[in-house]
C-alpha positions in Angstrom: 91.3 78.2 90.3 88.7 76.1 92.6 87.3 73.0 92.9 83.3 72.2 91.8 82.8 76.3 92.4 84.1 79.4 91.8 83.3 82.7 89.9 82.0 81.5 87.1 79.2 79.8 89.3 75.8 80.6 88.4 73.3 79.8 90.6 69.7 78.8 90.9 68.4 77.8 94.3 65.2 75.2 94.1 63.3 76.2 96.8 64.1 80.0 96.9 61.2 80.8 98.9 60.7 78.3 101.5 62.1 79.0 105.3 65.2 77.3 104.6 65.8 78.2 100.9 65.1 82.0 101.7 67.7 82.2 104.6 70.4 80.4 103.0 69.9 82.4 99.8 70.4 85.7 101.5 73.7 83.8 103.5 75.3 82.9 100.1 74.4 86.1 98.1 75.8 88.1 101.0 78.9 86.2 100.6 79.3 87.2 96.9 77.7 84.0 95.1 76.1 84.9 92.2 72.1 83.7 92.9 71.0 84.6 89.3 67.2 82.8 90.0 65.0 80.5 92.0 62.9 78.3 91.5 59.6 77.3 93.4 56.5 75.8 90.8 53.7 78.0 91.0 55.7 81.3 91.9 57.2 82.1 88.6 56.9 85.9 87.9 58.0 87.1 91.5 61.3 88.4 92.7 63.3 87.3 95.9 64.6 90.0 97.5 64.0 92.6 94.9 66.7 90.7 92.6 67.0 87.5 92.0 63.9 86.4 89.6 62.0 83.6 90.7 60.8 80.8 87.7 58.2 78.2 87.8 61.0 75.0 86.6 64.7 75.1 86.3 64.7 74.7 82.6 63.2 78.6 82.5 65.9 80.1 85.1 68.4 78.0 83.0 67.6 79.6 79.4 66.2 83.0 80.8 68.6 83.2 83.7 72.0 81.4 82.3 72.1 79.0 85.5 74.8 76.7 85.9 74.4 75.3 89.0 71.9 74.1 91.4 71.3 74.0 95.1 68.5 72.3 96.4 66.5 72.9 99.8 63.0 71.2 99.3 61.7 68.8 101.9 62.9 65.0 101.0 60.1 63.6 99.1 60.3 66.4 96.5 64.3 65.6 96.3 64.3 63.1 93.8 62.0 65.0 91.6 64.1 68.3 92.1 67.4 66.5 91.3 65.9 64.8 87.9 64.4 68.4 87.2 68.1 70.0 87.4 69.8 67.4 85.4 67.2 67.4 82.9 67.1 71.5 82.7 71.6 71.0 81.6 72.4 72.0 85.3 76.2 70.9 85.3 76.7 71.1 89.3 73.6 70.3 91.3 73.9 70.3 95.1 71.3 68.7 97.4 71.0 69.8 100.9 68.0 67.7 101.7 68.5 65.2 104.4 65.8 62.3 104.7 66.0 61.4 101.2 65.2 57.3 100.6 67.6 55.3 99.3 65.5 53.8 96.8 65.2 57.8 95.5 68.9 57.4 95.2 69.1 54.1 93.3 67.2 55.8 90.5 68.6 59.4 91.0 72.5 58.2 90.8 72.6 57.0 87.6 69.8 59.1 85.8 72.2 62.7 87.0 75.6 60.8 86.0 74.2 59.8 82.3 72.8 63.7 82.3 77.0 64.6 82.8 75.8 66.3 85.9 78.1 66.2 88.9 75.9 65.9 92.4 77.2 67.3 95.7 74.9 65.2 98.4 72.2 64.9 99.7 72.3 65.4 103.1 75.6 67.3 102.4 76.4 71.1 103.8 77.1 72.0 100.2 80.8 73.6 99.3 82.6 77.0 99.7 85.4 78.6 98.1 87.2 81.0 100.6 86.3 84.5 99.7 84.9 83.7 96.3 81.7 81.3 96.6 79.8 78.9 98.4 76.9 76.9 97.9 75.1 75.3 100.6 75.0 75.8 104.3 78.4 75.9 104.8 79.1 79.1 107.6 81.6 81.6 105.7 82.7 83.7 108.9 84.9 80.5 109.9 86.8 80.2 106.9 89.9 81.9 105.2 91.2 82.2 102.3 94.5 79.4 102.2 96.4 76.0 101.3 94.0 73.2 102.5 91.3 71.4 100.8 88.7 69.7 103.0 86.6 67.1 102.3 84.1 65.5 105.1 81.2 63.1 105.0 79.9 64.9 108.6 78.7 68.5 108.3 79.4 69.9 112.0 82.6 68.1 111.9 83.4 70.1 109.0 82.7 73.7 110.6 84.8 72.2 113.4 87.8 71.4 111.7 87.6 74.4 109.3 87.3 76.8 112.7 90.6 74.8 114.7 92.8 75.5 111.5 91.1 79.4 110.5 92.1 80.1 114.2 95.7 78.5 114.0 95.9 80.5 110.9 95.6 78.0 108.4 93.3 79.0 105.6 91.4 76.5 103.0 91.3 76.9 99.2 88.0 74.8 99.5 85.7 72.8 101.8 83.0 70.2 100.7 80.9 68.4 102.7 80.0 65.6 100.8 77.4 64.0 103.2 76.6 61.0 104.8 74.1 58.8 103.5 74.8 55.5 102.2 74.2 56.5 98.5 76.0 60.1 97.4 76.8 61.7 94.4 80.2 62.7 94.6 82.4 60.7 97.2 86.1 61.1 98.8 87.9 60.0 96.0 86.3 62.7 93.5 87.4 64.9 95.7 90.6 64.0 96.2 91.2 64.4 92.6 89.9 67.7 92.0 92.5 68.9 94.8 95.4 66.8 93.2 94.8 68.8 90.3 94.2 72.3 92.2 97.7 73.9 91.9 95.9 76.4 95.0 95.7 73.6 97.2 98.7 72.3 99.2 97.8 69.4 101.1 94.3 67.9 102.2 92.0 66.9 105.3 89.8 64.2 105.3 87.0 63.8 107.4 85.5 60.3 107.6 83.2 58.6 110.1 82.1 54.8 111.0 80.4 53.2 108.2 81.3 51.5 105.2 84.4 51.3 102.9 85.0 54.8 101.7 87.1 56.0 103.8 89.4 52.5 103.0 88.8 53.4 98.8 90.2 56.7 99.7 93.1 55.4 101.6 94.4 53.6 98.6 93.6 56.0 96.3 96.1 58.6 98.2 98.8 55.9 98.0 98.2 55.7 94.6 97.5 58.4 93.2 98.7 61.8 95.6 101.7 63.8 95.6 100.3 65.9 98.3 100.3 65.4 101.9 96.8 64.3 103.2 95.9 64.0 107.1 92.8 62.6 108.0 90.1 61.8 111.4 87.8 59.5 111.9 84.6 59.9 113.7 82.5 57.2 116.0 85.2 55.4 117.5 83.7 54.6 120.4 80.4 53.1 118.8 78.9 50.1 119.5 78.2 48.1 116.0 74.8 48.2 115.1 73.7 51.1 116.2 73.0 53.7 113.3 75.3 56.8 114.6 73.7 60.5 113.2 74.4 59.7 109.8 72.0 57.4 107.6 75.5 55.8 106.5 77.1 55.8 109.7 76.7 52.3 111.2 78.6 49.5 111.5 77.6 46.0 109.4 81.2 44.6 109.3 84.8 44.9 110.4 85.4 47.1 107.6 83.2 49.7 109.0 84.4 50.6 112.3 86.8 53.6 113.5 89.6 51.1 114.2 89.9 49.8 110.3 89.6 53.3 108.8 92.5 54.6 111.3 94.7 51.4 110.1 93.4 51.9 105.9 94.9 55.7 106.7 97.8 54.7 108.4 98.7 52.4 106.3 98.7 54.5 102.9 100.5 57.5 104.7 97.6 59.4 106.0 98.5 61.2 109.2 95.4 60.8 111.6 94.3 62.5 114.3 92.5 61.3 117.1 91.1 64.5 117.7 89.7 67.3 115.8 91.8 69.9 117.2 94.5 67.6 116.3 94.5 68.2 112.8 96.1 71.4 113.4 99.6 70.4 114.5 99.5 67.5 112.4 98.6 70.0 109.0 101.3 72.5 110.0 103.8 69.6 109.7 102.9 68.7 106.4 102.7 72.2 105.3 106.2 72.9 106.5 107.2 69.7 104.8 105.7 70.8 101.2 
């Protein structure tokens, strides 16, 4: 079993033969995803690589192709259009890589895809990967192994950091999403959270939060409430000055709530073990995994 993904994932990529859409298609069929089509308007007819057809709208790839799932590298003001194209087409998983994408896109996006009974991964996101079965998205697979932790970050590069400290300690993951960090998202901490309560593969769980608003505080209670398993977490930007925007659309302190120093006490205070490091994870996940 895995979370969002799996062998049963059938994918078409929208944007298949872009520069970015190309490479990562080549990246995730080499890792043993099953690309069954693309999508670029205007191209319909071709073949990418020899073998994955290539369809003018996501509707054809979905009755021609059987797709399933979406992942989505267009450039940000075709986003919106892409994402109402998938959920319209009965895409049950769509995942949008696209950073840049306007807020007011999202406002109207959000709620159209959830009233579809689409789940959205994103945007802005480094997409998800199942250990030795799938991924979708930029996620690198040489760093991860096959194991007992789920992952769940709103920063991309700090995911590929944490997910290398524990592969190298020899702690594998059962799954990784990156779920972005833009103020308006799809699918948010808590989502996850659940889907890995429910995983009987995963073992305990690593959050990755940054400065920002009040998700990282939602999650907090919701482990409290809601977890049996052991959950460690790390904050980034805790040494930003409020009011500066920091990487992330999402990551900028408006309010007490939003800073580093409130998401370390929210995790603390629920039974989160944090680490003020990345690399700090490590010893703190071997606990809890020797404590399962």
């Amino acid at each position: 079993m895995a979370i969002f993904i799996g062998e049963d994932t059938r994918l078409v990529v929208q944007g298949i033969t872009g520069r970015d859409g190309s490479f990562h298609t080549r990246e995730m069929m080499e890792y043993g995803t099953r690309v069954v089509a693309g999508v670029t308007p205007g191209k319909g007819g071709q073949t990418f690589e020899g073998a994955v057809p290539v369809f003018d709208t996501v509707e054809s790839a979905v009755a021609e192709a059987g797709a399933n799932t979406s992942v989505i590298y267009v450039p940000a003001r075709f986003a919106a259009d892409a994402m109402f194209e998938a959920a319209d087409a009965g895409i049950s998983l769509i995942v949008c890589i696209t950073e840049g994408v306007p807020v007011g896109d999202m406002l109207r996006v959000l709620p159209y895809v959830r009233d579809k009974g689409a789940r959205l991964i994103g945007p802005n996101c480094p997409g998800a990967i199942v250990p030795g079965r799938c991924k979708v998205g930029i996620l690198p697979g040489q760093i991860v192994r096959e194991g007992p932790v789920g992952i769940v970050s709103r920063s991309g590069t700090l995911t590929y950091e944490v997910i290398f400290q524990l592969t190298r300690a020899g702690i594998g993951q059962s799954a990784c999403v990156g779920i972005g960090g833009d103020p308006l998202i799809g699918t948010d901490f808590v989502d996850c959270l659940g889907a890995f309560e429910n995983d009987p593969e995963t073992e305990a769980v690593a959050v990755i939060g940054e400065i920002g608003g009040t998700d990282e505080q939602v999650a907090a209670a919701f482990v409290a409430r809601e977890m049996s398993k052991p959950v460690v977490g790390f904050i980034a930007g805790q040494t930003a000055p409020p009011g500066r925007r920091m990487g992330h659309a999402g990551a900028i302190i408006s309010g007490s709530e939003g800073t580093a120093a409130e998401k370390i006490r929210a995790f603390e205070q629920n039974g989160i073990g944090v680490a003020r490091r990345p690399a700090d994870l490590v010893g703190l996940m071997r606990d809890r995994l020797q404590g399962v």
